[in-house]
TIVO-2410 file (N, C-alpha, C; in nm, 3 decimals):
# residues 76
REC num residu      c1      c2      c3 atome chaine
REC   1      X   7.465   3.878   9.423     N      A
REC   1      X   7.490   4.019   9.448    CA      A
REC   1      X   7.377   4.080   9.529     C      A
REC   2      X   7.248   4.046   9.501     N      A
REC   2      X   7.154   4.082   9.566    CA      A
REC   2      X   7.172   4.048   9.740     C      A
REC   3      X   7.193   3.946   9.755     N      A
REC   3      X   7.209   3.932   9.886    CA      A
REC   3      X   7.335   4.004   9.937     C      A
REC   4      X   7.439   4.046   9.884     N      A
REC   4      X   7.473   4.121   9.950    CA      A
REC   4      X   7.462   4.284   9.970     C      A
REC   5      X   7.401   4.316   9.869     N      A
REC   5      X   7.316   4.459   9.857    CA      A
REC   5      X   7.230   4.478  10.012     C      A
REC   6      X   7.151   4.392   9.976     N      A
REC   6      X   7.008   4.373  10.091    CA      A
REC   6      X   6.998   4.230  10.176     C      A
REC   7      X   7.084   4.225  10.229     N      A
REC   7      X   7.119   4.115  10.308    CA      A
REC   7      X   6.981   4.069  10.500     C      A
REC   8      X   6.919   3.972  10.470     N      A
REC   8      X   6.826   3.933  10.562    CA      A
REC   8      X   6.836   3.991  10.704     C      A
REC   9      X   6.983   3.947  10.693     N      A
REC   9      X   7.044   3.963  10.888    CA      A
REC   9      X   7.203   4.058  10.823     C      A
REC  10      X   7.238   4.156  10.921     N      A
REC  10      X   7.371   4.228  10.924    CA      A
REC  10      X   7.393   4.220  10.989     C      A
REC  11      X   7.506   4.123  11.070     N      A
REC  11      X   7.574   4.036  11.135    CA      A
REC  11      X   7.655   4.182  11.202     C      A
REC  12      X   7.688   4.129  11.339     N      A
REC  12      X   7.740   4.209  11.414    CA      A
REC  12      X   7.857   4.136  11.539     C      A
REC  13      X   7.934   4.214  11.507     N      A
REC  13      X   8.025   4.133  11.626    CA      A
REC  13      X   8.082   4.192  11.726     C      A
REC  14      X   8.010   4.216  11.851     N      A
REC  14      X   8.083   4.309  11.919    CA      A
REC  14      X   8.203   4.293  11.992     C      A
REC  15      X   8.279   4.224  11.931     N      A
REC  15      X   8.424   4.203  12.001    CA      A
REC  15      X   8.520   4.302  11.919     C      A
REC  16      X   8.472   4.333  11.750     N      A
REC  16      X   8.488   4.392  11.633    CA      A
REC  16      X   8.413   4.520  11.628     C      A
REC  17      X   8.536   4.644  11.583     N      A
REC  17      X   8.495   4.767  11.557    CA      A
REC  17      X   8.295   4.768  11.456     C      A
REC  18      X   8.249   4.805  11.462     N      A
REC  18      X   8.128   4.780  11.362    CA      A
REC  18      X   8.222   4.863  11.231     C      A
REC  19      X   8.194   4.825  11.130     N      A
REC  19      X   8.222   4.877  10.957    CA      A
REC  19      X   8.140   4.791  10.891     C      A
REC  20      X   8.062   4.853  10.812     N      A
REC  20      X   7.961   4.770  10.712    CA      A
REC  20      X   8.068   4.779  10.577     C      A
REC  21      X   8.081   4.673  10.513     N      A
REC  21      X   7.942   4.565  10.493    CA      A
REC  21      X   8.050   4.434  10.603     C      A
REC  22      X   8.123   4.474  10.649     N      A
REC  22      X   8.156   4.341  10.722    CA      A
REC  22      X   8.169   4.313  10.882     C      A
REC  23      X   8.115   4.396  10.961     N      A
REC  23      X   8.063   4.384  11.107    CA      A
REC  23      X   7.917   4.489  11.150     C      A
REC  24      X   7.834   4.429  11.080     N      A
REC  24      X   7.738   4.590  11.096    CA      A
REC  24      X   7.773   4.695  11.018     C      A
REC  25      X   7.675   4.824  11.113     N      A
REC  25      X   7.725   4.905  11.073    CA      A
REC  25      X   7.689   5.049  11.176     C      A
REC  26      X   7.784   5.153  11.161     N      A
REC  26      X   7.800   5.275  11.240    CA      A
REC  26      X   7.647   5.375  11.201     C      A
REC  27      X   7.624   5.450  11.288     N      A
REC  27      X   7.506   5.501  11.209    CA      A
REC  27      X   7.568   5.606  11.083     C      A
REC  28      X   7.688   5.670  11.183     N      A
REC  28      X   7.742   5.748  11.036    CA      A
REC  28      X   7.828   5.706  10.913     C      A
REC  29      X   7.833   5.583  10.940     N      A
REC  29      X   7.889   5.512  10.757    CA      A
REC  29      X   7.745   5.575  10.672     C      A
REC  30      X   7.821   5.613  10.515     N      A
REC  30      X   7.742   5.618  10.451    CA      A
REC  30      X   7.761   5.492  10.342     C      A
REC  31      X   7.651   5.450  10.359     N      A
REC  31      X   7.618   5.322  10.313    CA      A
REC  31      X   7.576   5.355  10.138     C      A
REC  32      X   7.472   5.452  10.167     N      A
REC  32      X   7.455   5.480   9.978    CA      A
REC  32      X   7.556   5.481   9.864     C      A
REC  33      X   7.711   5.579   9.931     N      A
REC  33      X   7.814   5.570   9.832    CA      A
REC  33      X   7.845   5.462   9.824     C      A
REC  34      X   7.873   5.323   9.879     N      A
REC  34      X   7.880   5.217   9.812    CA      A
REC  34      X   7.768   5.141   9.736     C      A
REC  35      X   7.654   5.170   9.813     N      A
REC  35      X   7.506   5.090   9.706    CA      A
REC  35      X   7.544   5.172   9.593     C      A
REC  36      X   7.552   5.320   9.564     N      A
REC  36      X   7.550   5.377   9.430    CA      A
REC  36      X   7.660   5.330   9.347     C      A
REC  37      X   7.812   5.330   9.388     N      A
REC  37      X   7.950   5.255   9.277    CA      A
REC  37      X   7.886   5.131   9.320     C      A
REC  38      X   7.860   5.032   9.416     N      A
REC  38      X   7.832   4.904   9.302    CA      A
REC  38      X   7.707   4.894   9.190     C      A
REC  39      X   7.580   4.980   9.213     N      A
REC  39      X   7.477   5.018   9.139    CA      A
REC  39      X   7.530   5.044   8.964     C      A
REC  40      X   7.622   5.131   8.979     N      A
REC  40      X   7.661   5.169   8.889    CA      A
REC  40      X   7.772   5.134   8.853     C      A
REC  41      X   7.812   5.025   8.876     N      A
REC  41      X   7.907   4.972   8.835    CA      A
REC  41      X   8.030   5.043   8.844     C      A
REC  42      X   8.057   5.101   8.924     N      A
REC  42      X   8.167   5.187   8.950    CA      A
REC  42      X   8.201   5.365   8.859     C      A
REC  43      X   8.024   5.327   8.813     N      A
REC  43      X   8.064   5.507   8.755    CA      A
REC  43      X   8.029   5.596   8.825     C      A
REC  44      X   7.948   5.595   8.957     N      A
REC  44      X   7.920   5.718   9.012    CA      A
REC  44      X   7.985   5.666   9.146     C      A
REC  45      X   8.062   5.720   9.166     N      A
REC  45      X   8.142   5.688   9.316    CA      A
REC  45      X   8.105   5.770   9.455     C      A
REC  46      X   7.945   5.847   9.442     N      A
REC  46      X   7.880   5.897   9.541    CA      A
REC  46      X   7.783   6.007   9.552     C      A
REC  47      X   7.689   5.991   9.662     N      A
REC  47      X   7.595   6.081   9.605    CA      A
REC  47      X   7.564   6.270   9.695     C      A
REC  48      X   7.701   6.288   9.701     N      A
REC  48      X   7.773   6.425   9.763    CA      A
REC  48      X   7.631   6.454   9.883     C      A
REC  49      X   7.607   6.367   9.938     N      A
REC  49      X   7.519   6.427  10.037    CA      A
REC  49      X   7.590   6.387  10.199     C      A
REC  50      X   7.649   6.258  10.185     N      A
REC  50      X   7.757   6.231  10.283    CA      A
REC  50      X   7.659   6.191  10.445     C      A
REC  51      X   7.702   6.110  10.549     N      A
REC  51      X   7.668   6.088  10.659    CA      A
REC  51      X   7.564   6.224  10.781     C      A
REC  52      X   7.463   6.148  10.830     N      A
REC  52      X   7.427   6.242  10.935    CA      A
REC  52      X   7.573   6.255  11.032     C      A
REC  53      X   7.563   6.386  11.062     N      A
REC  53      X   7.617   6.451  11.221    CA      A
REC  53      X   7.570   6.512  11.284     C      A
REC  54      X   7.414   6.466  11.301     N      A
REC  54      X   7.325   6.563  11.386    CA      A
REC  54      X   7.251   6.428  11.424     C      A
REC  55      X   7.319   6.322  11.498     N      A
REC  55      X   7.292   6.262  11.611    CA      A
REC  55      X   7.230   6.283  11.692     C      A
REC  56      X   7.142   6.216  11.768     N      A
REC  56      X   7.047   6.234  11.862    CA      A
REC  56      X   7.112   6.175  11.985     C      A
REC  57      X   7.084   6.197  12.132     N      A
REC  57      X   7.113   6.098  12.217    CA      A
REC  57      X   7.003   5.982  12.253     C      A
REC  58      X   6.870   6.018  12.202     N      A
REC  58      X   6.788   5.938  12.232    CA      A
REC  58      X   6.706   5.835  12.078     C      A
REC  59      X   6.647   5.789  12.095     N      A
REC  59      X   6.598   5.737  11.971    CA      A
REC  59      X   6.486   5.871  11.891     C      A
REC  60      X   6.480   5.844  11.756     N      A
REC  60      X   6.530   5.727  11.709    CA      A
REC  60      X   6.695   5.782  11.663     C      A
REC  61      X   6.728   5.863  11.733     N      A
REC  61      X   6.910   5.826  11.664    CA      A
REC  61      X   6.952   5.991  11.556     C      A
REC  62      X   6.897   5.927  11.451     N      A
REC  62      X   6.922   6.020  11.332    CA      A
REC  62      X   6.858   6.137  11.318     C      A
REC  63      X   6.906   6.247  11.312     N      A
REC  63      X   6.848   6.354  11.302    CA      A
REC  63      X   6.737   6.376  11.172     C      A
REC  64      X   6.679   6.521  11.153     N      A
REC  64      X   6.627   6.545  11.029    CA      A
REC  64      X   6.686   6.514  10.917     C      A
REC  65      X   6.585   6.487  10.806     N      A
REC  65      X   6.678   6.450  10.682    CA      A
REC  65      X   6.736   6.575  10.658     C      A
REC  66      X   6.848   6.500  10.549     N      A
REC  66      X   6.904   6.607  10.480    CA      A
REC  66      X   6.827   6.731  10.392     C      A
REC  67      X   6.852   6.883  10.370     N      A
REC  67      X   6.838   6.915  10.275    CA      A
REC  67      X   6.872   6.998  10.171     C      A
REC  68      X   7.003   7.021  10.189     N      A
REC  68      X   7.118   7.069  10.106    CA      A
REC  68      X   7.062   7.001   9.947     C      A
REC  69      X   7.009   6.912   9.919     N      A
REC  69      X   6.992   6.820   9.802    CA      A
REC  69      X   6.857   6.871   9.740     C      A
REC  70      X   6.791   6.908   9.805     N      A
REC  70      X   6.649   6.938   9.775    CA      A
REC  70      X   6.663   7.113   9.752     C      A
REC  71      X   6.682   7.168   9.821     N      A
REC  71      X   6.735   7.311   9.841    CA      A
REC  71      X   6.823   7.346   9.699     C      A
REC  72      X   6.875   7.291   9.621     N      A
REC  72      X   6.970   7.315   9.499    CA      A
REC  72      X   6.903   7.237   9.416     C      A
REC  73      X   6.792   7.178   9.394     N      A
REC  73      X   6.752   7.176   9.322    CA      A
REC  73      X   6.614   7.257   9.310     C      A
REC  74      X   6.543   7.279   9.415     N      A
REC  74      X   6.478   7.406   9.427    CA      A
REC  74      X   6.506   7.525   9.373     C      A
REC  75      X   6.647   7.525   9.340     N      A
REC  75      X   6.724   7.694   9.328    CA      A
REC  75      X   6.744   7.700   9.177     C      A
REC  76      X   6.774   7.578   9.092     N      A
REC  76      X   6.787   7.538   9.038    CA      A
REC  76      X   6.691   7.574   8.879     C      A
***
């Protein structure tokens, strides 16, 4: 299981759409909601913070982190 959690190499095929965990992956897949349901064995099915869409055109890519998550618990 570990190796496929945190896998050495993430194989890529560019003849194939990218979708992780089985051709790569997109920058906006969110990858955590599946580490968290298999983490948890299928009790938490995600962690409501969801994919960047504040893309960059240049590197490195991903915008600022999120902080909708930090911000409510600040308020909190």
């Amino acid at each position: 299981m570990a190796t496929t959690l945190l896998p050495d190499i993430l194989y890529y095929d560019p003849t194939r759409p990218a979708a992780y965990p089985n051709n790569g992956r997109k920058l906006t897949d969110d990858v955590m909601d599946g580490f968290i349901f298999i983490l948890s064995n299928g009790k938490i099915t995600g962690d409501n913070v969801g994919p960047h869409k504040d893309l960059l055109a240049s590197f490195p890519y991903v915008g600022p982190p999120h902080k909708t998550r930090f911000v409510e618990l600040e308020a909190a």
